[in-house]
C-alpha positions as CSV (number, residue, x, y, z in Angstrom):
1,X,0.0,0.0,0.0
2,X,1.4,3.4,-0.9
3,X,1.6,6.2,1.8
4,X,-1.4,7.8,-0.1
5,X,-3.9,5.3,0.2
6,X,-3.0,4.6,3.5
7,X,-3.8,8.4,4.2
8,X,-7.2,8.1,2.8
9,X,-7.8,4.9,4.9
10,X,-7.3,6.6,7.9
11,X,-9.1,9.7,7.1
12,X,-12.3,7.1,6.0
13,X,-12.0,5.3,9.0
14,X,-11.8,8.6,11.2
15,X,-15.2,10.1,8.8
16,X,-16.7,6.7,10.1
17,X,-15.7,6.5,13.5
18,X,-17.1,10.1,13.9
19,X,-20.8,9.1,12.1
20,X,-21.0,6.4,14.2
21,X,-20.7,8.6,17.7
22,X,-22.8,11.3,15.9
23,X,-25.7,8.6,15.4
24,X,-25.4,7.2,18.8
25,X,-25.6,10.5,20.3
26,X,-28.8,11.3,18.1
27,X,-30.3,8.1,19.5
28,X,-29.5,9.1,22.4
29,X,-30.8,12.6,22.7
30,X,-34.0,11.2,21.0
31,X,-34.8,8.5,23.7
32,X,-34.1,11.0,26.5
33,X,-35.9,13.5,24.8
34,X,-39.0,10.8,24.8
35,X,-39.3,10.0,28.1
36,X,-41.1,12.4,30.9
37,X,-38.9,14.1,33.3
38,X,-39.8,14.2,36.8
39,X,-40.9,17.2,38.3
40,X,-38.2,19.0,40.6
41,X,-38.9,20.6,43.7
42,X,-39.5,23.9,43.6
43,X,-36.6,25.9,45.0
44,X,-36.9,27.9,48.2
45,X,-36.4,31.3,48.9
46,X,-34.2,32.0,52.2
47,X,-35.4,34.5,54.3
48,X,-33.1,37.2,56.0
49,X,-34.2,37.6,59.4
50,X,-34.2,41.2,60.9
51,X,-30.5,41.0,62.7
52,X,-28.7,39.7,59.4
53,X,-30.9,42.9,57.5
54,X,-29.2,45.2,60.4
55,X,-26.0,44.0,60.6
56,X,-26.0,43.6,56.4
57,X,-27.0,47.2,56.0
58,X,-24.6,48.2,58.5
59,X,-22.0,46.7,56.0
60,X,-23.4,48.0,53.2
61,X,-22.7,51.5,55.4
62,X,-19.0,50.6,55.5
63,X,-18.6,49.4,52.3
64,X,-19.5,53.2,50.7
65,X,-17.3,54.9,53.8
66,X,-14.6,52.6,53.0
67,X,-14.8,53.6,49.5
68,X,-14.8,57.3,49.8
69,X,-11.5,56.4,52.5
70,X,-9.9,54.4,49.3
71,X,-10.8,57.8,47.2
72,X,-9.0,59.7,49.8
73,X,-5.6,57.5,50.5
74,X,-5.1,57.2,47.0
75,X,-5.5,60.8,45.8
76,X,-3.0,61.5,48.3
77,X,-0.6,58.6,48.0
78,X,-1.1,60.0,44.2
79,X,0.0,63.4,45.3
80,X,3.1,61.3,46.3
81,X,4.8,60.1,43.2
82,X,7.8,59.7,44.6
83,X,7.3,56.9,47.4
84,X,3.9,55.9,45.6
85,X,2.5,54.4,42.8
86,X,-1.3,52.9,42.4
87,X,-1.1,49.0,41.7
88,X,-4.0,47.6,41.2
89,X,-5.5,50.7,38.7
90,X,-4.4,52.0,35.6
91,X,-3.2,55.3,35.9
92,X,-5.6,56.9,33.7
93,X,-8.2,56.3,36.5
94,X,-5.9,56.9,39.2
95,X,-4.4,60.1,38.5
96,X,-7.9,61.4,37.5
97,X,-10.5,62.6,40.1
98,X,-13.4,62.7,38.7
99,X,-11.8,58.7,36.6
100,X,-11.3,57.4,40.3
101,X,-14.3,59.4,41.8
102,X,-16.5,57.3,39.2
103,X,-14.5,54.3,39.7
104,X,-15.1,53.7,43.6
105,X,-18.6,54.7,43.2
106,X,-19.3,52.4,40.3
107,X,-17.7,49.2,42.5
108,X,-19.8,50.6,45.4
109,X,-22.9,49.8,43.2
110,X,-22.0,47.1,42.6
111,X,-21.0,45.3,45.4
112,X,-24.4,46.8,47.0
113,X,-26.1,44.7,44.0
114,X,-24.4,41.8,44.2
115,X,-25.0,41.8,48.0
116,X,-29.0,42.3,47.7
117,X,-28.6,39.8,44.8
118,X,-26.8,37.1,46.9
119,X,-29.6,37.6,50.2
120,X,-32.4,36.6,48.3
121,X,-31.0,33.1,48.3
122,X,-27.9,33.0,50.9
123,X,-28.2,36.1,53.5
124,X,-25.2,34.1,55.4
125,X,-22.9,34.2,52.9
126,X,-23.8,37.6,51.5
127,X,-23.0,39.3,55.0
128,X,-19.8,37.5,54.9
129,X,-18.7,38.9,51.5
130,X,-19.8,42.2,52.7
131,X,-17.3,41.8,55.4
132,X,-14.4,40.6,53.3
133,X,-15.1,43.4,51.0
134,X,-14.8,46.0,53.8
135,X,-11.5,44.4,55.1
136,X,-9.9,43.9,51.8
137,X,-10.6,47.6,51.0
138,X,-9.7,48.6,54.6
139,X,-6.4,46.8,54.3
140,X,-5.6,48.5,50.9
141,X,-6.4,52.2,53.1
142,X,-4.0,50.9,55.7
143,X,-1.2,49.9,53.4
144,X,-1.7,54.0,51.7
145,X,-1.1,55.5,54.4
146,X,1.1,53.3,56.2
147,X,3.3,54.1,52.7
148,X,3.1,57.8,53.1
149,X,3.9,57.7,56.9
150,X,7.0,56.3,56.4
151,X,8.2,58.9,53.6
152,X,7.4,62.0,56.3
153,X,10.1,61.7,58.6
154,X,10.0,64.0,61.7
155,X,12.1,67.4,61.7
156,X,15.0,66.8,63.9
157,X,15.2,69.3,67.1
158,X,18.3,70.9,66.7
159,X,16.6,72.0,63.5
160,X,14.2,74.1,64.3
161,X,15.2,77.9,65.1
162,X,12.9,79.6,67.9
163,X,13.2,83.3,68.2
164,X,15.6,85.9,66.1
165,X,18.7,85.1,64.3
């Protein structure tokens, strides 16, 4: 047998082995299709009692304060070019107010979305992403100014003239 008929063997054999899954699969799909499904429970809708509504808003709170605190530590570690630079955004947002201003009130909307989103079926796990949220962006605050602390570095005594020269 020469190399091309042995090509066209193959590529036969593969045309065949590929109608035959292609059949099976249509029988398939047409006996399962034939047959009645049983009915599924109907799902149930968690309710959130009146603590986890308090302590969720409350979070919800802190999540837009936190926010406006991110808006604040980065504008001024911004301000500071030297010592910092914005990691996580692109500089087009960071170094522009009313970019970043947008920005942090955009994720604020929609974390508060996702969070009434995620009560109607788990109000457990939506206060606990609420609370990750607020310490992840707390941390992020902490780490901006903990930066720009350690560039100001306090005016030594014996530098400081009181009184006339």
């Amino acid at each position: 047998m020469s190399r091309q008929s042995q090509k066209e063997t193959k590529s036969i054999m593969h045309s065949l082995e590929l109608g035959a899954v292609l059949a099976l699969l249509a029988i398939g799909c047409s006996l399962a299709l034939a047959q009645d499904l049983p009915t599924a429970p109907k799902p149930t809708r968690s309710v959130e009692t009146p603590f986890q509504r308090d302590i969720r808003f409350s979070l919800l709170g802190e999540v837009a304060l936190s926010r406006a605190a991110d808006w604040i530590s980065t504008q001024q570690c911004v301000r500071m070019a030297s010592i910092c630079h914005e990691a996580e955004l692109p500089n087009a947002i960071a170094k522009s107010k009313p970019g970043l201003v947008m920005f942090e009130l955009g994720m604020t909307g929609l974390e508060v979305w996702g969070s009434n989103k995620l009560t109607r079926k788990h109000p457990k796990l939506a206060i606990f992403a609420d609370t990750l949220s607020v310490v992840s962006i707390t941390a992020t605050v902490g780490y901006n100014y903990s930066v720009m602390a350690q560039d100001r570095k306090p005016v030594p005594a014996t530098a400081i003239k009181i009184g006339k020269n």
